[in-house]
C-alpha positions, 0 to 999 in steps of 0.5 A: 601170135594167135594161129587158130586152124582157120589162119593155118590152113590158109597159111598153108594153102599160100605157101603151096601157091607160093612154093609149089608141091615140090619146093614146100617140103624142103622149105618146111624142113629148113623153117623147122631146122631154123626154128630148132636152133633159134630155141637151142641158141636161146636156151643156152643163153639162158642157162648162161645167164643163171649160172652167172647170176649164181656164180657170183655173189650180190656184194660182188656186184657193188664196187667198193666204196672210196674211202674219203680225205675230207675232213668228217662234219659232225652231223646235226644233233636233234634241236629242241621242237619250236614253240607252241606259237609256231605250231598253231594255225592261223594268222599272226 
């Protein structure tokens, strides 16, 4: 959000509209305490999330792989290349 002075006098004058001279301290003191412990809150989450990332190792993170009882299929070995005639362009 962009709050240049022009927006935040005017936020301030609706607020004392709205609030009043007596109730507006008590409201900012509440916003800014809410404030405070909305960065507090999303600080600790943070930490805790680099200190699990670090904790635990990448290999952890992959299940290990079942081990398989089909039968093993050998795998294709490479062919010979096909024909030159099956290589040139052109019609047949």
């Amino acid at each position: 959000m962009n709050f240049g002075p022009i927006k935040l006098l005017f936020t301030a004058v609706a607020a004392l509209l709205i609030l009043g001279p007596k109730r507006l301290p008590a409201a900012l003191r509440s916003f800014a305490r809410a404030i405070g412990e909305l960065k507090k809150a999303s600080a600790e989450v943070t930490e805790e999330l680099k200190s699990g990332l670090e904790a635990e190792p990448e290999s952890s993170w992959l299940a290990p792989t079942p081990t398989s009882r089909l039968p093993q299929v050998p795998r294709a070995t490479a062919t010979e290349p096909p024909p030159e005639e099956e290589l040139r362009p052109g019609p047949r």
